[in-house]
Structure formats: structure tokens, C-alpha cells
C-alpha positions as CSV (number, residue, x, y, z in Angstrom):
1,X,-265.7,50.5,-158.5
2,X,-262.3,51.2,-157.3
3,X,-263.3,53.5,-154.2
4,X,-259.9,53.8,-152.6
5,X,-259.3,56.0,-156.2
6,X,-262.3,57.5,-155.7
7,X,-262.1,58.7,-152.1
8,X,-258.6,59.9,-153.1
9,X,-259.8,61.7,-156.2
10,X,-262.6,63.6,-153.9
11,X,-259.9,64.3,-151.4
12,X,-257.9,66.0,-154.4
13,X,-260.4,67.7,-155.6
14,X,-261.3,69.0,-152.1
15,X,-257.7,70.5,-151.5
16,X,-257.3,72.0,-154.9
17,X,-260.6,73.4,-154.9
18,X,-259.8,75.3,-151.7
19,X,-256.3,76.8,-152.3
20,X,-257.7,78.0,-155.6
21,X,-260.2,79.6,-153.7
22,X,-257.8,81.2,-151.0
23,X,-255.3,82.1,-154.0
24,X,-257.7,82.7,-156.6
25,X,-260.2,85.4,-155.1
26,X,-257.7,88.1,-154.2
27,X,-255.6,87.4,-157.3
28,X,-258.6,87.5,-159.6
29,X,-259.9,90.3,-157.7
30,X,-256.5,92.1,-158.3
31,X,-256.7,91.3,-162.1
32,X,-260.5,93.0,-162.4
33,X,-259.7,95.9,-160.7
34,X,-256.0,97.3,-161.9
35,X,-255.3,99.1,-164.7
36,X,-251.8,98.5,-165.2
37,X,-251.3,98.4,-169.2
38,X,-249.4,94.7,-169.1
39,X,-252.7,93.1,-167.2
40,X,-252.7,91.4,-170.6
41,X,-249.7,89.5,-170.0
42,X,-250.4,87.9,-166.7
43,X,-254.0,87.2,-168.1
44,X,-252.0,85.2,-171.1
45,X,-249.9,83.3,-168.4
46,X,-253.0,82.3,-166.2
47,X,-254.8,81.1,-169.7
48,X,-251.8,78.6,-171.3
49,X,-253.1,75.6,-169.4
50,X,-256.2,75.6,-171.4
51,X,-254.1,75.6,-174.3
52,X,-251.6,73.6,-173.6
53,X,-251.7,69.6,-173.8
54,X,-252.2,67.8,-169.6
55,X,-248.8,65.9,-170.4
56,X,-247.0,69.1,-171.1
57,X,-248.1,70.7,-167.8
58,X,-247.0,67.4,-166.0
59,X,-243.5,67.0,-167.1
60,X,-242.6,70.6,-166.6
61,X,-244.4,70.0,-163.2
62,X,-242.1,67.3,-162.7
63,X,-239.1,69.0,-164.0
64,X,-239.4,71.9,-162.0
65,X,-239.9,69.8,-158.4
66,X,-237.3,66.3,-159.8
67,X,-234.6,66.0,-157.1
68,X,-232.0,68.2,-159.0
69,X,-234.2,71.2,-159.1
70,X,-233.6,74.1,-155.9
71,X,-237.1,73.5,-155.3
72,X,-237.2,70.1,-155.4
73,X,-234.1,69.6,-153.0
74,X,-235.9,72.1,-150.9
75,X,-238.9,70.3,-150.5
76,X,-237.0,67.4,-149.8
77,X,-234.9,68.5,-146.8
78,X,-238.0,70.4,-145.8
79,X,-239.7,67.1,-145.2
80,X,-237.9,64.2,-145.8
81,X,-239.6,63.0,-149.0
82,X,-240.1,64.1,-152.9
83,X,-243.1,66.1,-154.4
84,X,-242.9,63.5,-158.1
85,X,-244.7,60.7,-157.0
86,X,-246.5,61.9,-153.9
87,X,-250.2,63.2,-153.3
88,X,-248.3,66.7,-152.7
89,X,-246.6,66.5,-156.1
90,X,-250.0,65.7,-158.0
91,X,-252.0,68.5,-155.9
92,X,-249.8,71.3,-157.0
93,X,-250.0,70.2,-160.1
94,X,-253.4,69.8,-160.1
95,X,-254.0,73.5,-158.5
96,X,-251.6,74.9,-162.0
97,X,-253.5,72.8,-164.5
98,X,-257.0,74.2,-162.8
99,X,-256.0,78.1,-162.0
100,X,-257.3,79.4,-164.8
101,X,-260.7,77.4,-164.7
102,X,-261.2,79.1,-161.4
103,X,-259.3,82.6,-161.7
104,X,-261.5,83.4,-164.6
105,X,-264.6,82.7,-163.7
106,X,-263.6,84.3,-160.3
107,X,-262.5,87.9,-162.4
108,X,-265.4,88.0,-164.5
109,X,-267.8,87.6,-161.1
110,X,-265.6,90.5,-159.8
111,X,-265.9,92.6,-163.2
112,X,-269.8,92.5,-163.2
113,X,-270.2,94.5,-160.1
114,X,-271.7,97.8,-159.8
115,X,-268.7,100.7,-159.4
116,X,-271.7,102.9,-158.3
117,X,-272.7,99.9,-155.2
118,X,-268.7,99.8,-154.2
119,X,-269.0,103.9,-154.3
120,X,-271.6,104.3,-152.4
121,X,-270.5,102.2,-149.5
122,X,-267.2,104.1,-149.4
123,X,-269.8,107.1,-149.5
124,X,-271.5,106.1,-146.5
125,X,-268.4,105.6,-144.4
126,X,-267.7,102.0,-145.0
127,X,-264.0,100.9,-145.3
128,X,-262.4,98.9,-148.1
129,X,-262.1,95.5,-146.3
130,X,-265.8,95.9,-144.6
131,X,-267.0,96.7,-148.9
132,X,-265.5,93.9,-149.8
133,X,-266.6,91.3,-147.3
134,X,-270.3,93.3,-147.1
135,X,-271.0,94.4,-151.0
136,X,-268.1,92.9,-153.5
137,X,-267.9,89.5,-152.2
138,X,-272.0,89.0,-152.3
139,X,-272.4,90.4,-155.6
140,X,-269.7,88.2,-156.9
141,X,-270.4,84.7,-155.1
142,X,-272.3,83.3,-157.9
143,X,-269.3,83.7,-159.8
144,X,-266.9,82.6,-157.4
145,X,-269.4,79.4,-156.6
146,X,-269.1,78.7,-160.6
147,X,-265.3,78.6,-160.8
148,X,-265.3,76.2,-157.0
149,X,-267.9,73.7,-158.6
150,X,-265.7,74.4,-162.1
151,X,-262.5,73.2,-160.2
152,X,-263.7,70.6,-158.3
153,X,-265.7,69.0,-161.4
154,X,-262.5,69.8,-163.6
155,X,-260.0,68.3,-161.1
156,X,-262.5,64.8,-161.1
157,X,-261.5,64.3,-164.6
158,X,-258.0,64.5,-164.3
159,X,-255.2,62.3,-166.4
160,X,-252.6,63.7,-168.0
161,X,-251.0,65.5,-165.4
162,X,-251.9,63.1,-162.4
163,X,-250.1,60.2,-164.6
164,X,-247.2,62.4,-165.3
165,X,-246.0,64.2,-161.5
166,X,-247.9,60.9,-160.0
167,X,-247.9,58.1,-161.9
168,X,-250.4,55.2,-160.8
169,X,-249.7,54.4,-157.1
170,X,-252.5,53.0,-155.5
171,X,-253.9,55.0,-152.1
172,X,-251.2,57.9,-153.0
173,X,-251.7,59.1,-156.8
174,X,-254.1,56.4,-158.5
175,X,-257.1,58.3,-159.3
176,X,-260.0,57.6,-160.9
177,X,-259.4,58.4,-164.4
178,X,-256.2,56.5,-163.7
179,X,-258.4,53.5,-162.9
180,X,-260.7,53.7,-165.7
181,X,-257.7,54.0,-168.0
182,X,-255.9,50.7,-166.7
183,X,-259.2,49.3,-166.9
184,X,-259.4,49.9,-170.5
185,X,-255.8,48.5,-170.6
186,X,-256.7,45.7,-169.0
187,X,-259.7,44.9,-171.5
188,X,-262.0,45.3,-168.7
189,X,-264.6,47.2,-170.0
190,X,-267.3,46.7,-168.0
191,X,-265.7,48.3,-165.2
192,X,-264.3,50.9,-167.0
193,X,-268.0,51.7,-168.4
194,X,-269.2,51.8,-165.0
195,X,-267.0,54.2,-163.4
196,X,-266.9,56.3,-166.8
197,X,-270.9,56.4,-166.0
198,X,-270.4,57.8,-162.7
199,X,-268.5,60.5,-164.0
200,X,-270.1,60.9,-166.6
201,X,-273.8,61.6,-164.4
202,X,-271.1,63.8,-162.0
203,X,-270.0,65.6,-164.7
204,X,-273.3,66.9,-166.1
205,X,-274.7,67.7,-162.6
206,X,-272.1,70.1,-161.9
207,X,-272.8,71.7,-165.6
208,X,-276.1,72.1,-164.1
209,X,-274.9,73.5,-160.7
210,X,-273.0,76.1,-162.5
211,X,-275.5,77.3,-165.0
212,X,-278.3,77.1,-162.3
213,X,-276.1,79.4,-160.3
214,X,-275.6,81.9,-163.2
215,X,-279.4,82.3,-163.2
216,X,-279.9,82.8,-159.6
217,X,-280.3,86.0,-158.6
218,X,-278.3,87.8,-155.6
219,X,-279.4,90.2,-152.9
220,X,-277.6,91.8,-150.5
């Protein structure tokens, strides 16, 4: 077990997992709650990386933060160094390739509140900010909860994009799917089979996790 790829994986997962959630709760709570007619659109935007292949997401990724991109030249007399290549470059690539496993999760919590709860805190004098902490964000934290363990568990897995903004640079963007898959290279199957197990077992607890958390009942 390679656990200098898997202490950075955690750490990866971590940090993606909680900008998602500080970008991904107001945004998702803005997308259950307007009604402006090309909500549609954005929804379509948030949904491609499902759809679209890991590698695909990577080199555009990489394109849009290589050295002759604005951004890229930005970042780069920001702080001295590239985001390709770097535990930077492979975290923002990991929080695009994961936003919609989180966002959506996160809208439908936010949909499946009671208008008449939200009503009747305004009712009894409560202000919007002091209804959302106090009544939305309760009702909805089994569904926020679902699309944190949903990120963090998705995020474990990753390959494609890692390998492309990141390549396979041990201590900085070698992850663990990166080391089972130049284990498999390597002919080294038994340690590929063992860390595949661990994730495997990781995997299916977080499955559990979320659907033990859709059961659970919330009070206020």
C-alpha cells in the first residue's frame, strides 16, 4: 500500500469536498429556488461532466490553465509556479469533474422543503438569513450530507482527470487510482488487488452512508 498516494488522495478529497460545499450550497440553493425560464441551461452546464469522458474534462482543464492561457500566466505571476502538474492544478480539476455530483444532490435536498415551513417562519418575524440557517438548512442537511460523502467518495476514485492536469508525480499528484494503475502496468497484481480492495470496501460504505442518510429522519 502506497500510503503517501493515499494520504494525498484523502487530502484531495478533503479540499474538494469542502469548496464544493462552500460553492455548492448557495449555488444549488439559487438553482431550487429561481424561476428564471433559462434555469435549464445552467442545469445542462452543471450536468456535462457526467456525460462527458474524465480525459476530456482534464485536457480542457489543462488547456485552459497551460502557460499561454490569461489564466494560466496569471496564476503563475500570482505565485511563482503553474496549476498543470501541481496539487492546485488537480484540485480544481477535481472540484469541476465533481460539481455536479454535489450541486445536485444539494438542489434536490433544497427542493424537498416545505414552502409552508419557510412561510411560516417569515410569518412569525424571522428574517431570511435566520430561515435559512434555523429551518432551510436542517431540513436539507440529509441532502447536503449525501452529495459531501458523494464527493468525497467520487473524488477517491479519481483517474482520468488526475492523470491528465497532474500526471503521476509522487507526493504532489500520484494518487491512488494512479498507483493501482501503474501497478497493473507493472504486472503487479497483487498490489494492485489490494489497494483496489480497499477502495473497493470504501466505496460501498459510503453507498451505505448515503442511503442510510436518505432514511434518516430530520427534526428541527
Amino acid at each position: 500500500m502506497d500510503y503517501q498516494a493515499l494520504w494525498l488522495t484523502f487530502r484531495l478529497a478533503f479540499c474538494t469536498t469542502v469548496i464544493l460545499l462552500l460553492i455548492g450550497v448557495p449555488f444549488a440553493y439559487w438553482l431550487a429556488t429561481t424561476r428564471w425560464w433559462g434555469r435549464f441551461l445552467v442545469e445542462a452546464v452543471v450536468a456535462l461532466p457526467i456525460l462527458l469522458p474524465p480525459t476530456v474534462i482534464g485536457f480542457y482543464v489543462l488547456w485552459f490553465t497551460g502557460p499561454y492561457s490569461p489564466v494560466g500566466r496569471g496564476y503563475e505571476t500570482l505565485t511563482g509556479s503553474s496549476l498543470p502538474f501541481s496539487f492546485a492544478g488537480i484540485l480544481l480539476g477535481s472540484v469541476i469533474f465533481n460539481f455536479p455530483f454535489a450541486v445536485r444532490p444539494f438542489v434536490a435536498a433544497f427542493e424537498s422543503v416545505d414552502v409552508r415551513l419557510v412561510e411560516a417562519s417569515k410569518n412569525l418575524g424571522a428574517g431570511w438569513f435566520r430561515t435559512f440557517c434555523c429551518v432551510i438548512l436542517p431540513l436539507a442537511s440529509r441532502g447536503i450530507l449525501a452529495g459531501m460523502v458523494l464527493s468525497f467518495a467520487h473524488t477517491i476514485g479519481e483517474f482520468g482527470v488526475v492523470l491528465m492536469v497532474g500526471g503521476s508525480i509522487p507526493g504532489v499528484t500520484r494518487t491512488i487510482s494512479i498507483v493501482i494503475y501503474d501497478d497493473v502496468q507493472s504486472l503487479n497484481y497483487a498490489a494492485a488487488h489490494q489497494t483496489s480492495f480497499v477502495l473497493l470496501g470504501f466505496s460501498y460504505l459510503s453507498l451505505c452512508v448515503v442511503y442510510r442518510l436518505q432514511r434518516r429522519p430530520v427534526t428541527l
